[in-house]
C-alpha positions as CSV (number, residue, x, y, z in Angstrom):
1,X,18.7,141.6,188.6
2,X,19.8,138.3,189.2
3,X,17.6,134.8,188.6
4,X,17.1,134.7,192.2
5,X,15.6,138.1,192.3
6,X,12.4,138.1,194.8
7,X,9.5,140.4,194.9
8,X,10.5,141.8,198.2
9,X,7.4,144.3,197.9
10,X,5.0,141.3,198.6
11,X,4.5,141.1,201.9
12,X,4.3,137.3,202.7
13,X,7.7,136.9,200.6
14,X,8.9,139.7,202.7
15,X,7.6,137.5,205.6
16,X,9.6,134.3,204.4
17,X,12.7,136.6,204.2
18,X,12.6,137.5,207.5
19,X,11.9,134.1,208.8
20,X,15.4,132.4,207.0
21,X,16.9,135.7,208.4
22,X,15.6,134.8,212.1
23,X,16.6,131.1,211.0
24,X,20.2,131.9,209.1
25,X,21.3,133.9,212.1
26,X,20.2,132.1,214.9
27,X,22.9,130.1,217.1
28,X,22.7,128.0,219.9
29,X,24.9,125.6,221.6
30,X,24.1,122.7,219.2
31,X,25.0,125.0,215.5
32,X,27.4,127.3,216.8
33,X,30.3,125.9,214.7
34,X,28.3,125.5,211.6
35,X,26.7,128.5,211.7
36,X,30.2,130.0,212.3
37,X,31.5,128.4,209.2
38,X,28.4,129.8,207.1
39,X,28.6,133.4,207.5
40,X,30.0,134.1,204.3
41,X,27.7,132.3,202.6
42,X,25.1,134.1,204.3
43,X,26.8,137.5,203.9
44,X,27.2,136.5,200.1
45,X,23.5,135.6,199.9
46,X,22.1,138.8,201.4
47,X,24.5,140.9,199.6
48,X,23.0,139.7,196.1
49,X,19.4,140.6,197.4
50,X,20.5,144.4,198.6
51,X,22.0,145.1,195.5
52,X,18.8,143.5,193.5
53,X,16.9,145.7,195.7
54,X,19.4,148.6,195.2
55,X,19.0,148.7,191.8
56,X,15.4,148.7,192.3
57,X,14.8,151.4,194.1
58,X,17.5,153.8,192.1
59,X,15.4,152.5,188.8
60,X,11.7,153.6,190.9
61,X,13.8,156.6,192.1
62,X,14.7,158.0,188.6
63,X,11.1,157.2,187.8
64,X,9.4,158.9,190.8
65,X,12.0,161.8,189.8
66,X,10.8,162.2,186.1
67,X,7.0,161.7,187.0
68,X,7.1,164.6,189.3
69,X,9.2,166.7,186.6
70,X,6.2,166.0,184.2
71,X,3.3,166.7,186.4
72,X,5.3,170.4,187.8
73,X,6.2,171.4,184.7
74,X,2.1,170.2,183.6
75,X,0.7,172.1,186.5
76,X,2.8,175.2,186.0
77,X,2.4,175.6,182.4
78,X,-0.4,173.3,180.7
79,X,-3.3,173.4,183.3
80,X,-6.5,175.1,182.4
81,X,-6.2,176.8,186.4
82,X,-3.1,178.9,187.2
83,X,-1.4,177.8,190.4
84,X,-0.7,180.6,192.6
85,X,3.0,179.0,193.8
86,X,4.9,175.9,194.1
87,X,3.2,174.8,197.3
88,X,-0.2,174.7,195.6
89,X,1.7,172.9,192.6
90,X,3.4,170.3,195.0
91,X,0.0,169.4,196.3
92,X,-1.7,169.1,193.3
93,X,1.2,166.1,192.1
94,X,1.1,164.8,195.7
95,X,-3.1,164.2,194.5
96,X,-2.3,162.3,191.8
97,X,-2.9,158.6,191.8
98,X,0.0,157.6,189.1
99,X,2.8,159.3,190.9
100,X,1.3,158.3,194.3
101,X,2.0,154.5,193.2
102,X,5.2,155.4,192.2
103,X,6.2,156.8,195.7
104,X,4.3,153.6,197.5
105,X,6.4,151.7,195.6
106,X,9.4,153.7,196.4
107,X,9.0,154.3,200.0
108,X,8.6,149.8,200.0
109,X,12.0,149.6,198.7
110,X,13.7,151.6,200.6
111,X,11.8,150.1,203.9
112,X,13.1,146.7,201.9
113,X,17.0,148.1,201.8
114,X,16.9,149.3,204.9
115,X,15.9,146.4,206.2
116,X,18.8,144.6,204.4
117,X,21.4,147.1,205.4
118,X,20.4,145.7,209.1
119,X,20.8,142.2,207.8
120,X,24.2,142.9,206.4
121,X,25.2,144.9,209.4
122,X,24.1,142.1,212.0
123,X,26.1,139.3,209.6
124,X,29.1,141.6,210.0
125,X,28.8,141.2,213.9
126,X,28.1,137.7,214.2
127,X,31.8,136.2,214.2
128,X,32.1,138.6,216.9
129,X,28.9,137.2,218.8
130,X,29.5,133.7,218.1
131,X,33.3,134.4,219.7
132,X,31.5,136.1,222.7
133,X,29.1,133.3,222.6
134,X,31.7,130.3,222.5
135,X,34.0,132.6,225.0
136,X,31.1,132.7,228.2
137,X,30.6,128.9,227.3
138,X,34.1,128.6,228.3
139,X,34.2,130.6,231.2
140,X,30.6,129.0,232.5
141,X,32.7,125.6,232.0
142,X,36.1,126.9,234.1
143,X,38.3,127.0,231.2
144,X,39.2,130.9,231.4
């Protein structure tokens, strides 16, 4: 991860990311042309925190993955009571506290990439917004 790595999971940094989001991609008539002129540095900036967060949640993933392997293959074969079938096995892991904080954890980061995915996708769109933006201006002013 890189030094700027935050802990998205915490929900008043998540709070302060979406804030300079709200900020970063907000344009008006008075920092149109700036904000025009910074999109790839904001494009560049969220990228780095979706692929911090990317390789996140595959790391949680793989370790969701290998905590349910261990608990199945526990309840299956190593339990003093004999499960009858894999439903009754899948709701004993879904009771266990460990793995349950594993998923919790999980489920936040994907929440957190998803939410970054939208970032991306709305940097993507705003040359085309600000031209739409700067294009009405001129029509509202008689220059089309």
């Amino acid at each position: 991860m890189s030094e700027n790595t935050l802990n998205l999971l915490d929900e008043s940094t998540f709070k302060r990311l979406q804030r300079k989001v709200v900020s970063d991609l907000d344009f008006n008539d008075e920092n149109v042309l700036e904000k025009s002129t910074r999109i790839p540095t904001f494009y560049q900036r969220y990228l780095e925190l979706y692929i911090d967060e990317i390789r996140a949640l595959k790391k949680v993933s793989l370790t969701v993955d290998a905590k349910y392997g261990e608990l199945y293959k526990y309840y299956k074969y190593n339990d003093n009571h004999t499960w009858d079938n894999k439903a009754e096995i899948i709701s004993q892991i879904n009771t266990n506290k460990e793995y349950n904080e594993m998923r919790q954890e999980q489920v936040k980061r994907e929440f957190v990439v998803k939410y970054l995915e939208e970032v991306l996708d709305n940097i993507k769109r705003m040359s085309f917004s600000i031209k739409n933006f700067i294009d009405l201006k001129k029509f509202n002013a008689g220059m089309f």
